[in-house]
C-alpha positions as CSV (number, residue, x, y, z in Angstrom):
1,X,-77.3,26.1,-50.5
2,X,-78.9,25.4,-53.8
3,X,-75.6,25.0,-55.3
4,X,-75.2,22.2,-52.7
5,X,-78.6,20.6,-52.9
6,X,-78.2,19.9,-56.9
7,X,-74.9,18.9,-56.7
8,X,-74.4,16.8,-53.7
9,X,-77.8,16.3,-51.5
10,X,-79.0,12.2,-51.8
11,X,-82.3,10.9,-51.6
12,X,-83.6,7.4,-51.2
13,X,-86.6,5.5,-49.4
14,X,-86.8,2.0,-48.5
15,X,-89.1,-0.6,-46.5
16,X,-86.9,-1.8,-43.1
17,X,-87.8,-2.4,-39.8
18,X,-87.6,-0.1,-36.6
19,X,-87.1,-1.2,-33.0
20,X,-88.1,1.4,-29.8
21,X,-87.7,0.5,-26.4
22,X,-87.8,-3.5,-25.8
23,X,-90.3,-3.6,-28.1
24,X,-90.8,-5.8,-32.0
25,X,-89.6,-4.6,-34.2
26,X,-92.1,-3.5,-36.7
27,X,-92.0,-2.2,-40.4
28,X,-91.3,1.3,-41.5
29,X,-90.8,3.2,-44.6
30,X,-87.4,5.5,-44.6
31,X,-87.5,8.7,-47.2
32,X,-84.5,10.5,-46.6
33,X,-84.4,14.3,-48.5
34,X,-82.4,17.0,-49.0
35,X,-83.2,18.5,-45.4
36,X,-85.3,15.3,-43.5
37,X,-85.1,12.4,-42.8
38,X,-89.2,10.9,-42.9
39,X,-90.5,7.9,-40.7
40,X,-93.7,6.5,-42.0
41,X,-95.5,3.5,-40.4
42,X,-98.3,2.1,-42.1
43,X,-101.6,2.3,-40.9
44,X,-105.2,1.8,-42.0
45,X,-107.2,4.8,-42.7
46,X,-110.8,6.4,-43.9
47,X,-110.0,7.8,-47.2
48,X,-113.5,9.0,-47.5
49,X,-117.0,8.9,-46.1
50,X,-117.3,10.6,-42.2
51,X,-117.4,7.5,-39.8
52,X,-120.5,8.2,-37.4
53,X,-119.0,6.5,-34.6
54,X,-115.7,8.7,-34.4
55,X,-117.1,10.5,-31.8
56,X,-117.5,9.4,-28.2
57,X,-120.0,7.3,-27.6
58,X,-121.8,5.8,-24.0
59,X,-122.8,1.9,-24.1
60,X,-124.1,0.3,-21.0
61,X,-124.0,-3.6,-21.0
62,X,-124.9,-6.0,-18.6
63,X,-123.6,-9.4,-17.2
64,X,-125.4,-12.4,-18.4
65,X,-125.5,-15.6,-16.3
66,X,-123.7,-17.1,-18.7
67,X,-121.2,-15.5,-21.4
68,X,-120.5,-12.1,-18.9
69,X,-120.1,-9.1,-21.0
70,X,-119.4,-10.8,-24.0
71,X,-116.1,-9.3,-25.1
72,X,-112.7,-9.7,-25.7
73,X,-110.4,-6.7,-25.4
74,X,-106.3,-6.2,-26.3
75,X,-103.9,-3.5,-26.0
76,X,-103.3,-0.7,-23.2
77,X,-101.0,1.5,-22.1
78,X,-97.8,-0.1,-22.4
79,X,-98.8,-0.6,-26.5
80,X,-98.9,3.3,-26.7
81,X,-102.9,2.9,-27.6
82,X,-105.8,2.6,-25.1
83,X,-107.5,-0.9,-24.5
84,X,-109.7,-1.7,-27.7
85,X,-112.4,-4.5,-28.2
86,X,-111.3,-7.1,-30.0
87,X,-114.2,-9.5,-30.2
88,X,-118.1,-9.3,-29.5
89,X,-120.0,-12.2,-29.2
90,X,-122.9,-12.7,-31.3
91,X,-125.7,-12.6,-28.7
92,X,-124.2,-9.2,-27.2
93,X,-123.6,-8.0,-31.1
94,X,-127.5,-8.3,-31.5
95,X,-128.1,-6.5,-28.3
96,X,-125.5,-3.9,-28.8
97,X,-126.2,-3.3,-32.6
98,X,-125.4,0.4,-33.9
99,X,-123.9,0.8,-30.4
100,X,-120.4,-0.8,-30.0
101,X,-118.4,-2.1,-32.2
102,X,-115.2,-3.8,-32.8
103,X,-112.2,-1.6,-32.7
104,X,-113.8,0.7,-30.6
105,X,-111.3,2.1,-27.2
106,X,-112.3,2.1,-23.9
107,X,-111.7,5.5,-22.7
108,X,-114.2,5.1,-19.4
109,X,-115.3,2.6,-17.2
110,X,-118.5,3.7,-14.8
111,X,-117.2,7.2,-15.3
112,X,-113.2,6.2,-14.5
113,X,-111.0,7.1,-17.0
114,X,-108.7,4.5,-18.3
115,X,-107.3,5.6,-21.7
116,X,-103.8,5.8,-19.7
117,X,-104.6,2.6,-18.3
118,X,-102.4,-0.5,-18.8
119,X,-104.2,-3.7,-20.3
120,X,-104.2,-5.7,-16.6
121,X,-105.3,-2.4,-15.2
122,X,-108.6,-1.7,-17.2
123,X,-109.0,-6.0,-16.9
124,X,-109.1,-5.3,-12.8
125,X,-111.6,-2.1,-13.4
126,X,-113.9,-4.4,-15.3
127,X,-113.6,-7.6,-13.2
128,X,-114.9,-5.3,-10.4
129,X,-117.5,-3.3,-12.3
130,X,-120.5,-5.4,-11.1
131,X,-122.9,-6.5,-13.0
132,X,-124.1,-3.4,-15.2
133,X,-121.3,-1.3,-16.9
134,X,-121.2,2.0,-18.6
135,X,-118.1,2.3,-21.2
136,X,-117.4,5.7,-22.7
137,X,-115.6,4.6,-26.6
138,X,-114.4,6.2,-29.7
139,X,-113.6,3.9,-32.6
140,X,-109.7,4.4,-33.1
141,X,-107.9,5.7,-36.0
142,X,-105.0,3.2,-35.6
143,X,-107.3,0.1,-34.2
144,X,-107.8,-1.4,-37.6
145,X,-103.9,-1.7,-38.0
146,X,-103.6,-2.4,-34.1
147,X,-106.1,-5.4,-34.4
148,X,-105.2,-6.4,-37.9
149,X,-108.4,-6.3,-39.1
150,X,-108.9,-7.2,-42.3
151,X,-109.9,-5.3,-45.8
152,X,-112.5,-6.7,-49.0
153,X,-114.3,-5.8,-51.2
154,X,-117.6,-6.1,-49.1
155,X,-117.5,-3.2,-47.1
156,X,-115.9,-0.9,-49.9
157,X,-112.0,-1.5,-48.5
158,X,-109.5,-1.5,-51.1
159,X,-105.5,-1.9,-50.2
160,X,-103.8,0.6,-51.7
161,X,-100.7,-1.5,-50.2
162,X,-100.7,-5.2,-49.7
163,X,-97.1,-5.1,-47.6
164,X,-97.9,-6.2,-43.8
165,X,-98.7,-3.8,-41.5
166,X,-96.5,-2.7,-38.1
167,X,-98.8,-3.7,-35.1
168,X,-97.0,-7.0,-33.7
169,X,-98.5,-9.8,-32.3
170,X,-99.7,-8.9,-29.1
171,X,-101.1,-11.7,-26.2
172,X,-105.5,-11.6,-25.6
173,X,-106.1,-10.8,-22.2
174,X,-107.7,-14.2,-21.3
175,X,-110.6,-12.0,-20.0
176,X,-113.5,-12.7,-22.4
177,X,-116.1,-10.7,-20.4
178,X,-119.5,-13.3,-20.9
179,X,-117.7,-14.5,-24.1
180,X,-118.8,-18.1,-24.9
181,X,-115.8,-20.4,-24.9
182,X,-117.6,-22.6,-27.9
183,X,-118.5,-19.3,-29.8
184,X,-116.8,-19.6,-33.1
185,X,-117.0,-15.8,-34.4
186,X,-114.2,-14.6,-36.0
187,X,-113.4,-11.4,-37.2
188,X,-114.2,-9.9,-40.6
189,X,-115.6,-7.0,-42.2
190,X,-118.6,-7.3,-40.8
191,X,-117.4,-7.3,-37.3
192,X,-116.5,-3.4,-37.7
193,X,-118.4,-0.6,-38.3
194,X,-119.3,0.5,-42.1
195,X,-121.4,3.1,-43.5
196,X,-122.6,4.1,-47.3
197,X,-119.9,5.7,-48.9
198,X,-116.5,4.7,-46.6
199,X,-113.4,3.8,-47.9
200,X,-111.0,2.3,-46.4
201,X,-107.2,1.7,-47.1
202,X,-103.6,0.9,-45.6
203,X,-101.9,3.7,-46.0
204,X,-97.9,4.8,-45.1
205,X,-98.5,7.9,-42.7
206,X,-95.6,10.0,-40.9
207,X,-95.1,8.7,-37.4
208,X,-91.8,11.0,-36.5
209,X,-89.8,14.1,-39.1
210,X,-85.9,13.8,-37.9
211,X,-84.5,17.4,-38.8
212,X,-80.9,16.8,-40.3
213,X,-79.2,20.1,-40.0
214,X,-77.3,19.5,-36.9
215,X,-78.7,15.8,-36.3
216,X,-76.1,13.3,-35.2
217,X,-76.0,9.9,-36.0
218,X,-75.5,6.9,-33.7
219,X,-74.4,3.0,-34.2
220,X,-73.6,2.3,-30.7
221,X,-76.1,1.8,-28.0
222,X,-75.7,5.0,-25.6
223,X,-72.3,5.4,-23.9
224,X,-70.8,2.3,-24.9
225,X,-68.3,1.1,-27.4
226,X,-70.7,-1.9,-28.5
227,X,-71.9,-1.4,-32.3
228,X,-75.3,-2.7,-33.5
229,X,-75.2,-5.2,-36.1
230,X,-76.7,-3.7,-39.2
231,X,-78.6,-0.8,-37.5
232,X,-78.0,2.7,-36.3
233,X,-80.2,5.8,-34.6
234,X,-80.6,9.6,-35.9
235,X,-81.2,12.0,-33.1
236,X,-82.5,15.4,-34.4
237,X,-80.9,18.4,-32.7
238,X,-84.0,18.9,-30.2
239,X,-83.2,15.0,-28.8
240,X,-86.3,13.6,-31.1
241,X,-84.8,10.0,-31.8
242,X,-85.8,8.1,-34.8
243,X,-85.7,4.9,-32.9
244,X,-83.3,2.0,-33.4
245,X,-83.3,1.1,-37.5
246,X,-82.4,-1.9,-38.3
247,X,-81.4,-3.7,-41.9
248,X,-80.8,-7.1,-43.4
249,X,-77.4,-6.1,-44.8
250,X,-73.8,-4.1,-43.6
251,X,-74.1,-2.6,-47.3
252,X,-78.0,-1.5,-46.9
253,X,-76.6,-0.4,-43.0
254,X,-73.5,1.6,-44.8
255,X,-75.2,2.6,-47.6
256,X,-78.0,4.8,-45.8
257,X,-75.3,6.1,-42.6
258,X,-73.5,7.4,-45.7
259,X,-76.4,9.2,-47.4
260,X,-78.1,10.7,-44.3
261,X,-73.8,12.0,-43.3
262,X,-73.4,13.7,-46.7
263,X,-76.7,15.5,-45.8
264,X,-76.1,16.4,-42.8
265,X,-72.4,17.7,-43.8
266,X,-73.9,19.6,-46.8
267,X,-76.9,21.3,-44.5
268,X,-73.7,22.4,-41.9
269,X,-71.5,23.5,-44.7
270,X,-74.4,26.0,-45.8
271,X,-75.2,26.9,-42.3
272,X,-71.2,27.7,-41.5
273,X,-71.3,29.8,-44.9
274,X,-74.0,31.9,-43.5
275,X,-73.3,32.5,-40.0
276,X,-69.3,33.4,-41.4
277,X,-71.5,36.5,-43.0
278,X,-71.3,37.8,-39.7
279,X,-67.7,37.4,-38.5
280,X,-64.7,39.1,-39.7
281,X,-62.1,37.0,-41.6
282,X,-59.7,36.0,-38.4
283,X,-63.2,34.6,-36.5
284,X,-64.7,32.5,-39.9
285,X,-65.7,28.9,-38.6
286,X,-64.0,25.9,-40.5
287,X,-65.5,23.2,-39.2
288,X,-68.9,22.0,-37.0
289,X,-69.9,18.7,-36.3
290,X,-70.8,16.1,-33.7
291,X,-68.5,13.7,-31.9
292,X,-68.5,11.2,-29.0
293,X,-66.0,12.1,-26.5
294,X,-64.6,8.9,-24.2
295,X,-65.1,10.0,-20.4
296,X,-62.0,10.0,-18.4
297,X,-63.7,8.8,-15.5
298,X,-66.2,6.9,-17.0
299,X,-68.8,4.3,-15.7
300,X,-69.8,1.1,-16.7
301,X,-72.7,2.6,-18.5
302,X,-71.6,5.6,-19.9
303,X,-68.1,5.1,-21.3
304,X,-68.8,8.1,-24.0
305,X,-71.2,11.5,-24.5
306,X,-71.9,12.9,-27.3
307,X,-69.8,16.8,-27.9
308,X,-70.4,19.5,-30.5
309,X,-67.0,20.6,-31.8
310,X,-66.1,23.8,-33.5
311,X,-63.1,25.1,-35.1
312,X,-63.2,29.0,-34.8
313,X,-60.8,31.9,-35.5
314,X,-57.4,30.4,-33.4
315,X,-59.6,28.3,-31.3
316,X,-61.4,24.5,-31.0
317,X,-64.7,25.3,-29.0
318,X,-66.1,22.4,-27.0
319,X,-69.6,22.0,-26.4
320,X,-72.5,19.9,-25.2
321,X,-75.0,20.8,-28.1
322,X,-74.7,23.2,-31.1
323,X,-74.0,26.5,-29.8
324,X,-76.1,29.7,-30.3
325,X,-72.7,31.8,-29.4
326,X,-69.1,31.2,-29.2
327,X,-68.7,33.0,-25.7
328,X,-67.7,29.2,-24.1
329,X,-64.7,29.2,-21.8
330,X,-63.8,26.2,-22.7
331,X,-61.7,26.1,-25.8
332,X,-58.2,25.6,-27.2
333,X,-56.2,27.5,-29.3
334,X,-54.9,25.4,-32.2
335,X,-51.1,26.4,-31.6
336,X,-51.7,25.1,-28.0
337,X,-52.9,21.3,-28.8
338,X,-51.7,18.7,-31.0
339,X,-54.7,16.4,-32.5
340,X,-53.8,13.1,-34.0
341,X,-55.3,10.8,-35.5
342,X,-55.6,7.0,-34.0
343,X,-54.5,4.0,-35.9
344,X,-55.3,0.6,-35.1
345,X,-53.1,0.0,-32.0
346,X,-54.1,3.8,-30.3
347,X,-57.3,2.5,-30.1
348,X,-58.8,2.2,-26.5
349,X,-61.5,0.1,-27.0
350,X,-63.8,-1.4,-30.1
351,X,-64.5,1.7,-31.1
352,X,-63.0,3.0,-34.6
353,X,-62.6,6.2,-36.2
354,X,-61.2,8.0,-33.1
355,X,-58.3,10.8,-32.7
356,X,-56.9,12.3,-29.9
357,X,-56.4,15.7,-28.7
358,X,-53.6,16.9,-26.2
359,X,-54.0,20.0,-24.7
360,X,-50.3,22.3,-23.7
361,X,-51.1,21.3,-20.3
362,X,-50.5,17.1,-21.5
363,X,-54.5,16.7,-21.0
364,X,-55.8,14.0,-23.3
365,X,-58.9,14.0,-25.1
366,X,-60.1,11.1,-26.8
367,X,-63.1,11.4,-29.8
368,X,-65.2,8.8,-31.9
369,X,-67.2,9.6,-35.2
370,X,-68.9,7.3,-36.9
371,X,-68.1,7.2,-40.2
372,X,-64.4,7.2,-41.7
373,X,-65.6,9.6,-44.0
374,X,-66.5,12.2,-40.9
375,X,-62.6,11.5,-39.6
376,X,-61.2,13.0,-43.0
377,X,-63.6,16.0,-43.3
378,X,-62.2,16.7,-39.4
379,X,-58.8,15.8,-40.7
380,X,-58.5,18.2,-43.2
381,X,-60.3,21.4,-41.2
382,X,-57.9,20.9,-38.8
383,X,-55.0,20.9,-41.3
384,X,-56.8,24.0,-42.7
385,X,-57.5,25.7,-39.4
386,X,-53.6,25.2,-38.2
387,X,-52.6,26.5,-41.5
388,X,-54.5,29.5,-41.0
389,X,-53.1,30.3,-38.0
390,X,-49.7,29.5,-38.7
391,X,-50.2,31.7,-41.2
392,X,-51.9,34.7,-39.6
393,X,-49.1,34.6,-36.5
394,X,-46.3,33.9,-38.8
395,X,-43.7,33.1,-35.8
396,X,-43.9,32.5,-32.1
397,X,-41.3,33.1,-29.1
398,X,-40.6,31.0,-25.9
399,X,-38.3,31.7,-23.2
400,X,-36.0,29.2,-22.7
401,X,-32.1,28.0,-21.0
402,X,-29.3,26.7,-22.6
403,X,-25.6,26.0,-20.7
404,X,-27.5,27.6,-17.8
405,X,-28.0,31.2,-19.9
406,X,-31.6,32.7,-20.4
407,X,-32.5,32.4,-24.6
408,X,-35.3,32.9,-26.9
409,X,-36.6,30.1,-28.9
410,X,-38.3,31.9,-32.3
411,X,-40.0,29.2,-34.5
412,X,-40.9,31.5,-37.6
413,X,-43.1,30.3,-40.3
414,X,-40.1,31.3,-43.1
415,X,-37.1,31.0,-41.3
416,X,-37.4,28.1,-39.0
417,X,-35.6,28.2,-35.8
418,X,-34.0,30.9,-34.3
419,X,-32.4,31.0,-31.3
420,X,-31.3,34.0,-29.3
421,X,-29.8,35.3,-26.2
422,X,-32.6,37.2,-24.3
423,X,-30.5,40.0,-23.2
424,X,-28.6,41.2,-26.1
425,X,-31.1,40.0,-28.9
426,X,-28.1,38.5,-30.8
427,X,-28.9,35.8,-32.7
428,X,-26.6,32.8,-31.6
429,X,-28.3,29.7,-34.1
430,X,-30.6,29.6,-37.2
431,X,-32.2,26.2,-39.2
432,X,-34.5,25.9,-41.5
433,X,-37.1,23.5,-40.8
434,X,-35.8,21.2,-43.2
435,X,-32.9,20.9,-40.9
436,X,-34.6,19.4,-38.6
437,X,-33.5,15.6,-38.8
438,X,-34.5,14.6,-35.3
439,X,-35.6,15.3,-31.4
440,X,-36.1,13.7,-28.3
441,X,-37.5,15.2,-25.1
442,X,-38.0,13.6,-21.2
443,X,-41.2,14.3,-20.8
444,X,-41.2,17.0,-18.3
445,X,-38.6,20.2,-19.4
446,X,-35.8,19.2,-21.7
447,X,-35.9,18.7,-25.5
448,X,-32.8,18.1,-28.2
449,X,-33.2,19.7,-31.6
450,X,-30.7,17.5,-34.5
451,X,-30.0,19.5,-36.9
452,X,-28.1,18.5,-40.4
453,X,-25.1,21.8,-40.7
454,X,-25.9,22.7,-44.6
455,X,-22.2,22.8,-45.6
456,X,-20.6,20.1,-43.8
457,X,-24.0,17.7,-43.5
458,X,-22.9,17.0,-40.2
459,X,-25.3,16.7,-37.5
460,X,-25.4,19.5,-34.3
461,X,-27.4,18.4,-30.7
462,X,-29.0,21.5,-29.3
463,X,-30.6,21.0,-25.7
464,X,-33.0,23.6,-24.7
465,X,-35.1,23.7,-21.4
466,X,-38.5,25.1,-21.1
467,X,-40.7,26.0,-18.4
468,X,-43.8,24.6,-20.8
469,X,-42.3,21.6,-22.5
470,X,-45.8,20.6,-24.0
471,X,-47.0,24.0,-25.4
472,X,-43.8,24.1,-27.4
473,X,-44.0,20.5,-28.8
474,X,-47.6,21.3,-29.4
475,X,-46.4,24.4,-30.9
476,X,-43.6,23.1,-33.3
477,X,-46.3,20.3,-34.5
478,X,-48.4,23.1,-35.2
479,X,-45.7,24.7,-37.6
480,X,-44.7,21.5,-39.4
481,X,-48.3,20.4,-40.0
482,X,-48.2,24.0,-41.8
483,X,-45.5,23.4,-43.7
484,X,-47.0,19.9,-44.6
485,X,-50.3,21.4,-45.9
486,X,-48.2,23.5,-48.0
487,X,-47.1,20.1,-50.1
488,X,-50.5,19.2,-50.4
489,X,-51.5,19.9,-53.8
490,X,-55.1,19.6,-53.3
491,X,-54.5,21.9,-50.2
492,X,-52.9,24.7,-52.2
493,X,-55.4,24.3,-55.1
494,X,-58.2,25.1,-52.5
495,X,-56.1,28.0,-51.0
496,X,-55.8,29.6,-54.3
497,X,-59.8,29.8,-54.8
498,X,-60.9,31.4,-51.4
499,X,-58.0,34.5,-51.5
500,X,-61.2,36.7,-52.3
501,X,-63.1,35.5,-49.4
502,X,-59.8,35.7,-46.9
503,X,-61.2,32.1,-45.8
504,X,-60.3,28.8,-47.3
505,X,-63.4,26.9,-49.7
506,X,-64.7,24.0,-47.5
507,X,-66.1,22.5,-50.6
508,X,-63.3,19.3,-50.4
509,X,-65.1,18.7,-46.9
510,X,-67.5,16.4,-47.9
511,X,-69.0,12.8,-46.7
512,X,-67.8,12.0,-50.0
513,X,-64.4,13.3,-50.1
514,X,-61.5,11.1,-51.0
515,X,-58.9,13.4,-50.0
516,X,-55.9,10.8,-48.8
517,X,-55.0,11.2,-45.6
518,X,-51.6,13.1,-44.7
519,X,-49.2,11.8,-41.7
520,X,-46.8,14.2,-40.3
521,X,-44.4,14.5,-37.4
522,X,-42.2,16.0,-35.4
């Protein structure tokens, strides 16, 4: 991992803005590390001194005949902080000296609790407190932010961050509880509590860690095929979200889904290379990574989910998060499926960076990633993976009729076809693969082999029929894209450096590879 980390791990940090829910959007400060991606909001903080007024604290006020209560409160449940007091009119401040103060939140009203209250709720509670009230309140680590209070020199603040910070605007409640409508006090320093000795600051502090091993990133809203402008999600592997990050440019946008992928890819590629310690050489895993899968009977709402695919031993693993064992049922072996990948006009919908997967039984799969760079790193484990296993089988038989006699069908890794009558084992046909000039099929048992005779270049029609049509297209695609990986320079170089290990190096496989992609067919 180490070896990874120097080389190939990005950091960065940046000021953007973060949406959650249907709420503003607010400022946050990205840090993305080797291992974590950080969420900091910005807040305003005692730095030093012990605030007296922390604790919990019980006021009782009284309604006046004229100006009520003589406060003004904001917030509630449905800002994720309790209802605070915003505003105290001067007569009740004189009263209420050393007793309540602005910023404070209203955690009980006459012995009701309220903290989980939303702001129309604890207005109701008060409106029908009568005419003496007893508040329960705690001044509010994240009030000062909330309420935008502001920070001099006077009572010993000093910014250590002038950059605005992430409450936004939120409405009064109209409920100014004996608050004179021609008072004129406005908030200041004074208005909020001070002591000898506190110091106060704005201050970026951690409001959610995202976990990248095995986090998945996300530029579509949930299900759909829609793509946020400029913005994108990362959800951790225990379903913490980072919320909805947005940025003023595609190149800010691209530039960080880039960073955090090459990441992510690096923390998996480390994580493969120590779980392999534990299989033998014909189970190694090549590849690991997230993918949205289109539903094939989708609603309106959910058109994808997201799938955790594996490529292990002979076999692609499907699953619904990463897996703690490979003992799933539901998998493929690679000789059995064919996986292409889509071009423009095999697209379904808006989506991009999608390939398909046809099983031997002609079931379709259909998978998204996000990035083009996440397509090639699948691209070339499956090349590797089919390699593999082309290699480790070497041939494969199916029983098949020609001019109404029962044959044998061999496609061999070295020879190429071979053809054979199933009683007497004598071979009736042989072609190289390079032979091959052509085929057709109907779809359901029949396929027609051209082949190019070496001596007389002429071409020779061989119609087979199977009683699995699919499994030995899918099979035959499987040997080609063998023989294909073969040409690849970049292919053999990396075959050449894992024969110690008995597994091909996955170091190619990278968010920043630039390995071209290769096209083959049958």
């Amino acid at each position: 991992m180490n070896d990874f980390i120097s080389d190939c791990s990005q950091t960065k940090t940046g000021i953007y803005l973060m949406q959650e829910g249907n709420e503003e959007p607010f400022n946050i400060r990205l840090h993305l590390a080797k291992d974590i991606l950080t969420i900091q909001e910005q807040d305003v903080i005692c730095v030093s001194g012990e605030p007296f007024y922390s604790s919990e604290r019980t006021v009782t006020i009284r309604r006046q005949t004229i100006g009520g209560f003589g406060l003004s409160i904001k917030g509630g449940a449905e800002h994720k902080i309790p209802v605070v007091i915003s505003k105290i009119s001067k007569e009740q401040k004189a009263e209420l000296s050393g007793l309540l103060f602005i910023g404070d939140g209203i955690l009980q009203i006459n012995g009701i609790n309220v903290r989980s209250y939303r702001h129309e709720e604890v207005v109701q509670v008060l409106r029908n407190a009568g005419e003496e009230v007893t508040l329960t309140v705690s001044f509010l680590k994240k009030t000062p932010a909330f309420l935008k209070l502001p920070l001099c020199e006077d009572c010993t603040c000093i910014p250590s961050d002038q950059s605005s910070g992430t409450s936004s605007p939120l409405c009064d409640s109209g409920l100014h509880l004996n608050y004179h409508p021609n008072n004129t006090d406005t908030l200041s320093c004074s208005s909020w509590p001070t002591s000898p000795g506190l110091r106060w600051e704005k201050r970026w502090v951690d409001l959610r860690l995202i976990p990248l091993l095995h986090s998945r990133l996300s530029q579509y809203i949930p299900g759909s095929d829609v793509c946020r402008k400029n913005a994108f999600q990362v959800i951790a592997v225990d379903g913490v979200c980072s919320g909805v990050i947005q940025f003023p440019a595609v190149e800010d946008c691209l530039d960080w889904l880039q960073a955090i992928a090459s990441n992510i890819s690096g923390l998996t590629k480390h994580n493969v290379k120590k779980i392999n310690r534990n299989f033998p050489v014909n189970q190694q895993i090549i590849y690991m990574g997230w993918v949205d899968e289109k539903e094939q009977d989708s609603v309106q709402d959910r058109m994808y989910s997201p799938k955790f695919l594996a490529l292990r031993g002979s076999s692609l693993f499907k699953f619904s998060a990463p897996p703690v064992s490979f003992s799933l049922d539901l998998h493929f072996s690679y000789i059995d499926f064919m996986c292409l990948n889509c071009s423009d006009n095999d697209l379904l919908d808006k989506r991009k960076h999608c390939f398909s997967v046809q099983t031997e039984t002609g079931e379709d799969m259909f998978f998204s990633v996000e990035l083009e760079c996440e397509l090639l790193i699948w691209e070339k484990a499956f090349q590797m993976a089919t390699f593999l296993e082309v290699e480790r089988i070497q041939c494969k038989t199916y029983a098949c009729i020609m001019e109404s006699h029962l044959m044998g069908l061999t496609i061999d890794f070295s020879m190429g076809f071979v053809c054979f009558d199933a009683a007497s084992k004598a071979v009736l046909w042989r072609y190289k693969f390079s032979q091959l000039k052509g085929s057709s099929d109907d779809g359901k048992s029949k396929i027609k082999f051209l082949f190019q005779n070496q001596d007389s270049k002429s071409i020779e029609a061989k119609e087979l029929e199977f009683s699995n049509l699919f499994a030995v297209l899918h099979c035959i695609h499987a040997f080609f894209a063998a023989k294909v990986a073969c040409l690849d320079p970049m292919f053999v170089e990396s075959q050449g450096t894992a024969t110690t290990t008995g597994i091909p190096s996955l170091s190619s496989l990278s968010c920043n590879s630039q390995t071209p992609k290769l096209k083959y067919t049958t």
